[in-house]
C-alpha positions in Angstrom: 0.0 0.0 0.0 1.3 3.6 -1.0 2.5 5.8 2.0 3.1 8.9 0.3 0.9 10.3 -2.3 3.7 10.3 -5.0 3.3 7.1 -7.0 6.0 5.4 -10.0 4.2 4.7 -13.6 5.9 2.7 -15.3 5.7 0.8 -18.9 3.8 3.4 -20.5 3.3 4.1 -24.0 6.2 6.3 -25.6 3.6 8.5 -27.1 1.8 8.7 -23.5 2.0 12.4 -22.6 1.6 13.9 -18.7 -1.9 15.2 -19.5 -3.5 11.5 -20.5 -1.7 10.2 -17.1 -3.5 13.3 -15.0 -6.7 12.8 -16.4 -6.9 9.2 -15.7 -5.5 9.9 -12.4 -8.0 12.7 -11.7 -10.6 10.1 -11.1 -9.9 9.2 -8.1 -8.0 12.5 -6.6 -7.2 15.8 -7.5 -3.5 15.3 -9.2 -1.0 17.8 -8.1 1.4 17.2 -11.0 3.0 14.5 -13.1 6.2 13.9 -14.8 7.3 11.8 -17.7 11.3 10.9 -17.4 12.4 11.9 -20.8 15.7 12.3 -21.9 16.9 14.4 -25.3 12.9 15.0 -25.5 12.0 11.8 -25.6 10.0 9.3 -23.4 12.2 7.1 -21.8 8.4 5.0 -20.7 8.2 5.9 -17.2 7.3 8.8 -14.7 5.5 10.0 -11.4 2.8 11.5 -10.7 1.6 13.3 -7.3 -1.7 13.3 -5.6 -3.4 16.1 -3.1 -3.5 12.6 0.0 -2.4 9.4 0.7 -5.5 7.7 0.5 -6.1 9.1 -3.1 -2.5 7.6 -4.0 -3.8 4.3 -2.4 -7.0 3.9 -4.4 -4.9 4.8 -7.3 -2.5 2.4 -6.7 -4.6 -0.4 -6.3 -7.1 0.7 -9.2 -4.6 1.5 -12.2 -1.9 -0.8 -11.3 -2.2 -3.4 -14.7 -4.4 -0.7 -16.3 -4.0 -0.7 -19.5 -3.8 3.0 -21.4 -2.7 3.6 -24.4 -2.6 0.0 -26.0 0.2 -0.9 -22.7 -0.2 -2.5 -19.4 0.7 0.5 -16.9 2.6 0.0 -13.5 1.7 2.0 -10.5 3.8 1.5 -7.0 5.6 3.5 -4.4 8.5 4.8 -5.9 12.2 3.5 -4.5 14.3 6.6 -3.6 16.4 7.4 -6.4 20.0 8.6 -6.3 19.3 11.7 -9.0 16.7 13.4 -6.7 14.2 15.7 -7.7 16.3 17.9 -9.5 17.5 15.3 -12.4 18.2 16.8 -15.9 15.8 13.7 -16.8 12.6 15.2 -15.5 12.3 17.1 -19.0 8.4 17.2 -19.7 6.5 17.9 -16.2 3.5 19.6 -15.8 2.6 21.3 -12.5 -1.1 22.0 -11.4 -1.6 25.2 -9.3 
């Protein structure tokens, strides 16, 4: 079960963009952004995506997790801490939700 309320999606489609992954994510919690790991501008098939609670990331988790979206069976799980941080030239196409 997710105890943070930023989740890992992982094996998406290449052509996936942020807004497809925060629409299907606004149905079950108000998204607070979402980022696509891209590097040189392109999709390297994976990302995260933050939600306003816990709980939200929970339902999420359990309910998108094997979902398919665009034509590819979609992961969802807690994120492992990463050595690159936040701040990784990698995090090229974000979008940010006031």
């Amino acid at each position: 079960m997710a105890i943070s309320n930023r989740l890992f999606v992982g094996n998406l489609n290449f052509e996936t963009t942020a807004e497809t992954i925060g629409h299907l994510f606004e149905t079950i919690g108000a998204v607070i952004s979402v980022k696509i790991t891209s590097k040189n501008g392109k999709s390297l098939g994976y990302g995260f995506i933050e939600i306003s609670d816990v709980e939200s990331a929970q339902r999420a988790q359990l309910q998108f997790n094997k979902h398919v979206l665009d034509g590819r069976q979609i992961q969802v799980e807690i994120p492992k801490e990463s050595k690159m941080g936040k701040n990784s030239p990698f995090l090229e196409n974000a979008i940010k939700k006031p």
